[in-house]
Backbone as CSV, one residue per row, in Angstrom:
resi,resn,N_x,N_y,N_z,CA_x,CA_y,CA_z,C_x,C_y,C_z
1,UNK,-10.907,-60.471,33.322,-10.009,-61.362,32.591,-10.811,-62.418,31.838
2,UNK,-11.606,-62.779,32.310,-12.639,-63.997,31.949,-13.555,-63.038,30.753
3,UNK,-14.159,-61.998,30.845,-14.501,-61.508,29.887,-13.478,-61.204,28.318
4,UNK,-12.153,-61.112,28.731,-11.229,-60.555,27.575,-11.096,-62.100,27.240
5,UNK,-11.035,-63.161,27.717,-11.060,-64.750,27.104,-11.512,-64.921,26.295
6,UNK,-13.154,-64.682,26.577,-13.992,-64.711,25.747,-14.612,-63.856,24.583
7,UNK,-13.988,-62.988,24.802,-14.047,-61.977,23.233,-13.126,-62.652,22.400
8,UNK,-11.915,-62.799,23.029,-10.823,-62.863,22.142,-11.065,-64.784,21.156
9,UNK,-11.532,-65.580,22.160,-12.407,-66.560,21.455,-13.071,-66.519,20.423
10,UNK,-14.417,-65.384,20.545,-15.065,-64.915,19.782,-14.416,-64.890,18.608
11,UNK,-13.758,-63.910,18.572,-12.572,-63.441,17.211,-12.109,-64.284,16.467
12,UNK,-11.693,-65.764,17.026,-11.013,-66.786,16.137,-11.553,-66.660,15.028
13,UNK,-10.900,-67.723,14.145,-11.759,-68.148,12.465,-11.052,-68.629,12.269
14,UNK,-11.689,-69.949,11.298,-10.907,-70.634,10.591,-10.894,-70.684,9.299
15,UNK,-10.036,-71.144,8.221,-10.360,-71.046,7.070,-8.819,-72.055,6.463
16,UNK,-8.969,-72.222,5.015,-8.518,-72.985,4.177,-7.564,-72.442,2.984
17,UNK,-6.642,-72.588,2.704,-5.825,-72.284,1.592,-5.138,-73.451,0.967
18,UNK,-5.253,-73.378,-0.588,-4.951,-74.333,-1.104,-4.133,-73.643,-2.209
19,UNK,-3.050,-74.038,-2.284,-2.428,-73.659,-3.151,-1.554,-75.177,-4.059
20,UNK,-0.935,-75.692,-5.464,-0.665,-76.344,-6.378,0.299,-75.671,-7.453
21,UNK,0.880,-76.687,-7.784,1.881,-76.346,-8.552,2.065,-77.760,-9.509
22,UNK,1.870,-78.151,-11.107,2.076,-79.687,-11.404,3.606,-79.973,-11.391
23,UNK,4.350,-81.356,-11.505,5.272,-82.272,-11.458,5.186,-82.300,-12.677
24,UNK,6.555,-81.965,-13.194,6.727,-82.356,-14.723,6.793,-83.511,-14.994
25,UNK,6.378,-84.384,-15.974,6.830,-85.780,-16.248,8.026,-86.664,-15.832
26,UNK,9.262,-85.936,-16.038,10.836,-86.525,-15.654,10.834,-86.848,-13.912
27,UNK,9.662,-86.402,-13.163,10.055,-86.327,-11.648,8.931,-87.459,-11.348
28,UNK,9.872,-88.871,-10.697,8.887,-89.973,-10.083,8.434,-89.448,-9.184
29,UNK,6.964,-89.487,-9.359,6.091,-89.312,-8.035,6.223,-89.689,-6.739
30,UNK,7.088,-90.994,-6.548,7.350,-91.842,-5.207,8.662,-91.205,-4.936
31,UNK,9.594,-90.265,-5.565,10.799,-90.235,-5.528,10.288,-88.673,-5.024
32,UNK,9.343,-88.177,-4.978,8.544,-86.529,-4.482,8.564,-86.703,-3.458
33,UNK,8.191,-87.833,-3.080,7.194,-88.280,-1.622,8.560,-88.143,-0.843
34,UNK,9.519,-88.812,-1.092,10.543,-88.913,-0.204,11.245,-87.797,-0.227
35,UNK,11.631,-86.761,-1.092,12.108,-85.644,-1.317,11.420,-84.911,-0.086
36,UNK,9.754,-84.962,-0.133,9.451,-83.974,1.176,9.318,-84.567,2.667
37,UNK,9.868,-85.811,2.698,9.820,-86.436,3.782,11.401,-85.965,4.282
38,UNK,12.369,-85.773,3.887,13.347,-84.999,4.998,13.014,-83.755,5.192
39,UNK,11.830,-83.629,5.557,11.498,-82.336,6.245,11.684,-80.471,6.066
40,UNK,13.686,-81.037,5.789,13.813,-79.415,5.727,14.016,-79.163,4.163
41,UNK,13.390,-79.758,3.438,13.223,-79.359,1.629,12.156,-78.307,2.189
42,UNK,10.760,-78.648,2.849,9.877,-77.751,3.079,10.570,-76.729,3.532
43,UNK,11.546,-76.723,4.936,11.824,-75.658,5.438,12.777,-74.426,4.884
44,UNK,13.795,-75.130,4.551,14.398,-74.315,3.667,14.090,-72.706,2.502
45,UNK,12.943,-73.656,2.005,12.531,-72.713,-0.018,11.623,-71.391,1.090
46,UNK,11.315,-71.514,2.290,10.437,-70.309,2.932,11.120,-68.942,2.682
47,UNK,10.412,-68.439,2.100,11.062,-66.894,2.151,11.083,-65.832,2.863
48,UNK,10.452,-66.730,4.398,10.461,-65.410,5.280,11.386,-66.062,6.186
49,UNK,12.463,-67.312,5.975,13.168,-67.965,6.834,14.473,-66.918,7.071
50,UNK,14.074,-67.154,8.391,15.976,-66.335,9.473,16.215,-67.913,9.470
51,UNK,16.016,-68.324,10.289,16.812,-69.725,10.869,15.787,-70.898,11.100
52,UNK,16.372,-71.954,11.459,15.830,-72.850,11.873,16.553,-73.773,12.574
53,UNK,16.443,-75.214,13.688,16.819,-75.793,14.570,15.913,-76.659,14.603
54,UNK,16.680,-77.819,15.205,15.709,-79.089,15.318,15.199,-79.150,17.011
55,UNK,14.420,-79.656,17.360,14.051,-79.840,18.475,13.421,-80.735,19.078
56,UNK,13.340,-81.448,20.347,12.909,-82.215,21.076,11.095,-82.003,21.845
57,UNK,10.539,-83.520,21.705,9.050,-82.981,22.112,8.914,-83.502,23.443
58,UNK,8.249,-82.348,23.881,8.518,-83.051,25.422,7.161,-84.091,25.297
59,UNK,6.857,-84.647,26.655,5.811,-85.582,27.123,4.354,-85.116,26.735
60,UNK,4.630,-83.670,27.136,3.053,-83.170,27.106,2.632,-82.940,25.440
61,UNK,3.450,-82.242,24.564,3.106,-82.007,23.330,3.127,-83.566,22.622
62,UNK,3.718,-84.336,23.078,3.489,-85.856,22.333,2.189,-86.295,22.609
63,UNK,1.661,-85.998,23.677,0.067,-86.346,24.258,-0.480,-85.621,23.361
64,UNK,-0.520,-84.315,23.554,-0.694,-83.453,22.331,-1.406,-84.044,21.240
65,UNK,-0.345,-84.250,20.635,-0.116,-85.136,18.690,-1.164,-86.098,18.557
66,UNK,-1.193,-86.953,19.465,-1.328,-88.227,19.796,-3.322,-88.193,19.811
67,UNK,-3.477,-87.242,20.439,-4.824,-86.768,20.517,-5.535,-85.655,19.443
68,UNK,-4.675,-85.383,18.591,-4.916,-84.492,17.381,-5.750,-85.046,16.329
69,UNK,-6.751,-84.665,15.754,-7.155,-85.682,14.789,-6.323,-85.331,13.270
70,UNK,-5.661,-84.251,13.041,-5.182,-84.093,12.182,-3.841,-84.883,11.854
71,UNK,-3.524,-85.568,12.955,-2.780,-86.978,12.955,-2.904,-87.688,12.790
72,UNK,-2.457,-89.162,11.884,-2.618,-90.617,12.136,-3.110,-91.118,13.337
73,UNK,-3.799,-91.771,13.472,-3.788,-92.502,14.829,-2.377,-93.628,15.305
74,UNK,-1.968,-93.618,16.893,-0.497,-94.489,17.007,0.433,-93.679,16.421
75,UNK,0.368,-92.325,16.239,1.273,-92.018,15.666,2.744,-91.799,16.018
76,UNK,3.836,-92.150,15.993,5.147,-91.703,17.364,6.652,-91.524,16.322
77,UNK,6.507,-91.789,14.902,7.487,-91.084,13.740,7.048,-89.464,13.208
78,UNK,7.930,-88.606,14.560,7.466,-87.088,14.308,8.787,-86.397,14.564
79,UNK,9.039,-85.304,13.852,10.381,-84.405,14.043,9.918,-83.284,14.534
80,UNK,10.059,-82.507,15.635,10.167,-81.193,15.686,11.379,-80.387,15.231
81,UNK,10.995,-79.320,14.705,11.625,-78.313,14.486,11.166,-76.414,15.241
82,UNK,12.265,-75.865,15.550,11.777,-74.602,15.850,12.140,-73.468,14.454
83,UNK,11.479,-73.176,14.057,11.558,-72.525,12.681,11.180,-70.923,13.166
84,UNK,12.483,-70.183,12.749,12.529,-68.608,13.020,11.959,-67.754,12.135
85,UNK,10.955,-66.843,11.370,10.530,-66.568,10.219,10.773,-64.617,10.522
86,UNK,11.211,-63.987,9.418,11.303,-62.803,9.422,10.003,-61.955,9.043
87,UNK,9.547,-61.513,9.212,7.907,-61.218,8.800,7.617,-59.451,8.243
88,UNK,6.979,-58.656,7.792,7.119,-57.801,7.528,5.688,-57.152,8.698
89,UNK,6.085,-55.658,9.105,5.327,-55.578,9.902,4.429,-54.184,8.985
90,UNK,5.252,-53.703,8.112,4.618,-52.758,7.342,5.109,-53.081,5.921
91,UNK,4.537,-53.836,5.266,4.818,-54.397,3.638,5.572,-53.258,2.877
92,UNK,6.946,-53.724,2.857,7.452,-52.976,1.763,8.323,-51.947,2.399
93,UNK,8.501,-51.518,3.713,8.980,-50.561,4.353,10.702,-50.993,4.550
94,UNK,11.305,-51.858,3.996,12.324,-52.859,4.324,12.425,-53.102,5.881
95,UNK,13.706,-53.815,6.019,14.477,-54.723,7.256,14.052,-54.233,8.729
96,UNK,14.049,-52.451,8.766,13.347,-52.266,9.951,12.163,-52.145,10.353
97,UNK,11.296,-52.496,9.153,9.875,-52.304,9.557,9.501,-54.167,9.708
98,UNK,10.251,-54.777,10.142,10.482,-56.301,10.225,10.473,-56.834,11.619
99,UNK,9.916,-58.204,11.811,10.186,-58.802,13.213,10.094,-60.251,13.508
100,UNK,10.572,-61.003,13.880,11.005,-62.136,14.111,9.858,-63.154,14.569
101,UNK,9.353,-63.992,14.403,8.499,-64.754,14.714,9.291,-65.924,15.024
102,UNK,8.975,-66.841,16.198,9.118,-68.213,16.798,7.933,-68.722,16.510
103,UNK,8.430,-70.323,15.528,7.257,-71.140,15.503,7.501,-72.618,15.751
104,UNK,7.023,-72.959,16.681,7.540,-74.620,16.982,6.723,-75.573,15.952
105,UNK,7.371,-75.918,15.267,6.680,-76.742,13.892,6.738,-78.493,14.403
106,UNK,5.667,-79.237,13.754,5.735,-80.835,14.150,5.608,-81.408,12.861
107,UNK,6.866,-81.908,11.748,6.928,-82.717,11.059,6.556,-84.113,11.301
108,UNK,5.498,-85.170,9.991,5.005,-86.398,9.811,4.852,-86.483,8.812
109,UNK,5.893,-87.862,8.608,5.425,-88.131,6.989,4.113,-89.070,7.061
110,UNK,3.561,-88.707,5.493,2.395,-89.571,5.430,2.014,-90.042,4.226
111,UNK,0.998,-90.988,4.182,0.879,-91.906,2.558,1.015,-90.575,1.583
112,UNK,0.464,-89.800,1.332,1.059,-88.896,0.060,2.428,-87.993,0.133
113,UNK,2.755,-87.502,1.116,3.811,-86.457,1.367,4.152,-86.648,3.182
114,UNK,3.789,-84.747,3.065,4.304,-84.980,4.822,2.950,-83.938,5.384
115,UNK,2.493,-83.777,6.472,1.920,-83.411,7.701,2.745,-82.467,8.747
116,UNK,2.712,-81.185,8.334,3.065,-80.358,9.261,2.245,-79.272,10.309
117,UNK,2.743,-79.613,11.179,1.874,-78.052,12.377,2.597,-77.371,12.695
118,UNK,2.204,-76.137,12.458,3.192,-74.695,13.007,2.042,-73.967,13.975
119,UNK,2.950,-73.897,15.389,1.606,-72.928,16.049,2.498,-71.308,16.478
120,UNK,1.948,-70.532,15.834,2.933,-69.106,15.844,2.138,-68.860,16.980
121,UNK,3.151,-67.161,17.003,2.864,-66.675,18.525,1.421,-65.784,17.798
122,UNK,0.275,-65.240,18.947,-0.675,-64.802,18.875,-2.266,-65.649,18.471
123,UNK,-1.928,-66.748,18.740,-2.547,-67.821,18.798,-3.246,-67.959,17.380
124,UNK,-1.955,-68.277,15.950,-2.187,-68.476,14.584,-1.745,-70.007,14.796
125,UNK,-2.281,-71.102,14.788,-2.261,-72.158,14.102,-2.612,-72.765,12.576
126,UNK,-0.784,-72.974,11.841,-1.659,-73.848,10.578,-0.915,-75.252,10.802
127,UNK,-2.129,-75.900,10.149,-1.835,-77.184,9.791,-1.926,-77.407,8.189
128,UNK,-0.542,-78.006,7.613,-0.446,-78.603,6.503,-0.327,-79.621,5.864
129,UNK,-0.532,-80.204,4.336,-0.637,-81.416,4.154,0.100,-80.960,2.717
130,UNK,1.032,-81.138,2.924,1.843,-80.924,1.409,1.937,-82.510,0.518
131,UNK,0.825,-82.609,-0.078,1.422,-83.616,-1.082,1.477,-84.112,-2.317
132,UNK,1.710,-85.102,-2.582,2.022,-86.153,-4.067,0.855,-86.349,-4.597
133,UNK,-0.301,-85.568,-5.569,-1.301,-86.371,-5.937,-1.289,-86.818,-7.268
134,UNK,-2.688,-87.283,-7.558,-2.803,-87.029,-9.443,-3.485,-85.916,-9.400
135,UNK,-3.145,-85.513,-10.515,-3.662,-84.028,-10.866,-5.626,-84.506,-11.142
136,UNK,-6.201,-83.416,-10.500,-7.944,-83.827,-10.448,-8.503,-84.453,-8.784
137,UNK,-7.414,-84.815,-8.395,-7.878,-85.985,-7.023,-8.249,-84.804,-6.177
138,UNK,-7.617,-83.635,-6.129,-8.150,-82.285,-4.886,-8.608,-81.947,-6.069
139,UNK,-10.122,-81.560,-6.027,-10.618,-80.946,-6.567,-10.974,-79.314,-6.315
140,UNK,-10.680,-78.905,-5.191,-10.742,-77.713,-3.791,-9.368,-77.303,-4.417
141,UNK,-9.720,-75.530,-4.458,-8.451,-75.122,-4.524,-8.535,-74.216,-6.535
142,UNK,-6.791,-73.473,-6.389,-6.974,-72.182,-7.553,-6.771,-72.985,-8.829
143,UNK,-6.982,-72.571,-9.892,-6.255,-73.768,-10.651,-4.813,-73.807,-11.190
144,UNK,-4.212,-74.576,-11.699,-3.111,-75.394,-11.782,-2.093,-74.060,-12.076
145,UNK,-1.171,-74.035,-11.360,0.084,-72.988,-11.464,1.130,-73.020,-12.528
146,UNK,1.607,-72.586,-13.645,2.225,-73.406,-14.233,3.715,-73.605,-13.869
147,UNK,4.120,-74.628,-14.059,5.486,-75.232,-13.481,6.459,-75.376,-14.103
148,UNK,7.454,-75.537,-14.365,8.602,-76.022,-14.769,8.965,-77.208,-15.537
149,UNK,8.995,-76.782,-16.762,8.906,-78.044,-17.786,7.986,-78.310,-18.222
150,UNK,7.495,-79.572,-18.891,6.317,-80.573,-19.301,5.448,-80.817,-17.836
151,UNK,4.458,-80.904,-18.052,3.285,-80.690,-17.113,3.378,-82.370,-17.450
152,UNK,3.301,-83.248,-15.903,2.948,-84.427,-15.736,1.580,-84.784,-15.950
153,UNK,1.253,-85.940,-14.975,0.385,-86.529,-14.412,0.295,-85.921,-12.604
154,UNK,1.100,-85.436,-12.245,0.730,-85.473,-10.906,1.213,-83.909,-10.498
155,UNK,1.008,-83.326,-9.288,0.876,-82.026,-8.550,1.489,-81.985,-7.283
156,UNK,1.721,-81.396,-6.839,2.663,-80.847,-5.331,1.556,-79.875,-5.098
157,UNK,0.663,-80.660,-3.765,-0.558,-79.545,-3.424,-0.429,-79.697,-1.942
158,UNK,-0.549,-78.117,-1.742,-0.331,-77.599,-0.483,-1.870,-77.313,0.383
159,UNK,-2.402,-78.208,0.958,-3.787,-77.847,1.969,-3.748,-77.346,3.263
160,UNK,-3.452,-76.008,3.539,-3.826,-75.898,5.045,-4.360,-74.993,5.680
161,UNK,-4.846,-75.843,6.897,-5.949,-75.469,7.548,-5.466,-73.819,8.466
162,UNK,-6.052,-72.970,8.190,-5.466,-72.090,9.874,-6.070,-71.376,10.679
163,UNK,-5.872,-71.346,11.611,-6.556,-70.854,12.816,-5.956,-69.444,13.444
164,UNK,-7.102,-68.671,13.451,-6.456,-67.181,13.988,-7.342,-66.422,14.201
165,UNK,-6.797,-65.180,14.564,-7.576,-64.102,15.404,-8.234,-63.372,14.021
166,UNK,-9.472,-62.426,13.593,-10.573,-62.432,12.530,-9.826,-61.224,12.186
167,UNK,-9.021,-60.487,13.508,-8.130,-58.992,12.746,-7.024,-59.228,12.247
168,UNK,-6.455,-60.403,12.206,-4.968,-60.578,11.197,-4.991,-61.568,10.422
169,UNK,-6.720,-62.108,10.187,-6.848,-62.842,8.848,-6.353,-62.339,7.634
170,UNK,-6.169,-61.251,7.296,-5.952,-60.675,5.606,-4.489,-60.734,6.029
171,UNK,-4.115,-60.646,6.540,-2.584,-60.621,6.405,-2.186,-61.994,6.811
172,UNK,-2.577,-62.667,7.548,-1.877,-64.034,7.838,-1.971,-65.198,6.239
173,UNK,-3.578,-64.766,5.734,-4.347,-65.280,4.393,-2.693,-65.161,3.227
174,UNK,-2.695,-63.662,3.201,-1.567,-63.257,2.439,0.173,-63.665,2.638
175,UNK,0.155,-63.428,3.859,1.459,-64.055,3.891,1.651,-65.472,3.881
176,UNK,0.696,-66.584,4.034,0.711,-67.950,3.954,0.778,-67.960,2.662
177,UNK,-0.170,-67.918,1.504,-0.427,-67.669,0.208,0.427,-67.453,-0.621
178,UNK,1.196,-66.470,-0.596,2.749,-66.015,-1.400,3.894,-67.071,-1.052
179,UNK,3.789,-67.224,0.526,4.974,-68.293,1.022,4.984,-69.639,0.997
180,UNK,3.787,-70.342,1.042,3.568,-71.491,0.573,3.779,-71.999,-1.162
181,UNK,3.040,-70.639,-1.712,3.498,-71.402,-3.372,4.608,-70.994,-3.744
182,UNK,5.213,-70.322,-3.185,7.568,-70.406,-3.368,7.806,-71.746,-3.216
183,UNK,7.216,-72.220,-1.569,7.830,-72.763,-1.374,7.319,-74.188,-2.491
184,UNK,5.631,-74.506,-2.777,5.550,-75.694,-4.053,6.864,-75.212,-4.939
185,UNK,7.003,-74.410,-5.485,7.794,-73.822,-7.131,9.211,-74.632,-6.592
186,UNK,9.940,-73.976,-5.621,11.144,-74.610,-5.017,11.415,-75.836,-4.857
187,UNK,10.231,-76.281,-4.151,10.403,-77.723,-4.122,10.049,-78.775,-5.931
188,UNK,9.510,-77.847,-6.503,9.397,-78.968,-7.819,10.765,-78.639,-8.522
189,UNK,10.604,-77.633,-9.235,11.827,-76.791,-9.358,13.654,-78.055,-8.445
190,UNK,13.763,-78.166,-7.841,14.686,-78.658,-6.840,14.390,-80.561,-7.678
191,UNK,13.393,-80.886,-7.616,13.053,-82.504,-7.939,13.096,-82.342,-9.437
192,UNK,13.030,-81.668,-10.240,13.640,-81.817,-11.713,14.872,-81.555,-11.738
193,UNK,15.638,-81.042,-10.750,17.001,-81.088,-11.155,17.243,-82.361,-10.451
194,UNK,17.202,-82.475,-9.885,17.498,-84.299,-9.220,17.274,-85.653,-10.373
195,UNK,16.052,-84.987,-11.208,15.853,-86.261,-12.180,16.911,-86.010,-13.443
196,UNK,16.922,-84.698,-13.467,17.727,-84.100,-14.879,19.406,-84.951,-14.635
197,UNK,19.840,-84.676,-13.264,20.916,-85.041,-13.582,20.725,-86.300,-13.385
198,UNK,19.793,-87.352,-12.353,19.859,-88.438,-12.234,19.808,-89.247,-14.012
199,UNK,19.116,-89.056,-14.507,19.001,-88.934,-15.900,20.481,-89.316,-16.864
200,UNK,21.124,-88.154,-16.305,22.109,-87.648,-17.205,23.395,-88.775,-17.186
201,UNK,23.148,-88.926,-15.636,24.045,-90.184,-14.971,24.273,-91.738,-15.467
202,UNK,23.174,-91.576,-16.279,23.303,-93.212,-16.793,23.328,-93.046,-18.868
């Protein structure tokens, strides 16, 4: 048993995906920030979403957080959510070649956006940092996606970190990759109609 630990250790890897999308001009940057701070704007635009539910952290996962460096320090403004994701187990085979994933996710907002952790089953951890920049400030990453409307000053950039086993890197790589930049497009996409009509209103 102690030997299969340690292979399966072995195997981890980590790695980085960055994906961007720019903010058209009409969408206040501070008015972004708060858009992804109720949490389920992120959850929602996922395209591998069955369901989702809010949830309670117990004692131990708050110790958890608390000791994370990918957290604020003092940190204790956090939402859990349990987020259900439909996943494909053979690309393209439809609905029955499909299977359900449980992921206990830990929403935090933070000075640019929000701070999320999802730890799936098979020991895939990502951590994300979805946020508000000026366009140039991440210099890391594909270049600029094009977006919806007039191209601003600023970007909806998605950084995260993930952790997983070295045989379901190409597919975890891929399915983060496609599902993360829906979900930038959705979420900008969603904040120009908010300004369009806010706009329209006066």
């Amino acid at each position: 048993m102690a030997k299969q630990t340690v292979t399966m250790a072995f195997l981890q890897t980590r790695f980085r995906v960055i994906n961007r999308v720019p903010i058209p001009s009409i969408v206040d940057p501070q008015a972004a920030r708060t858009y992804l701070g109720t949490y389920e704007s992120l959850i929602t635009p996922n395209p591998y979403l069955e369901r989702y539910e809010l949830r309670t952290l117990d004692a131990a996962e708050q110790e958890e957080i608390r000791r994370d460096p990918f957290y604020p320090p003092n940190t204790t403004h956090w939402q859990g959510y349990t987020v259900y994701e439909r996943v494909p187990i053979i690309p393209g085979a439809g609905d029955w070649a499909t299977t359900v994933v449980e992921i206990p996710c830990i929403f935090l907002t933070s000075e640019y956006g929000v701070l999320c952790r999802g730890d799936a089953t098979g020991g895939v951890t990502v951590k994300s940092r979805y946020e508000v920049r000026k366009r140039g400030e991440i210099q890391e990453g594909p270049d600029l996606v094009v977006g919806p409307g007039e191209e601003g000053d600023y970007e909806l950039v998605d950084i995260s970190e993930i952790n997983c086993n070295l045989v379901v890197k190409p597919f975890v790589r891929e399915k983060l990759s496609s599902g993360h930049i829906g979900i930038l497009k959705t979420v900008v996409s969603k904040l120009v109609e908010q300004a369009k009509a806010s706009a329209a209103s006066f």
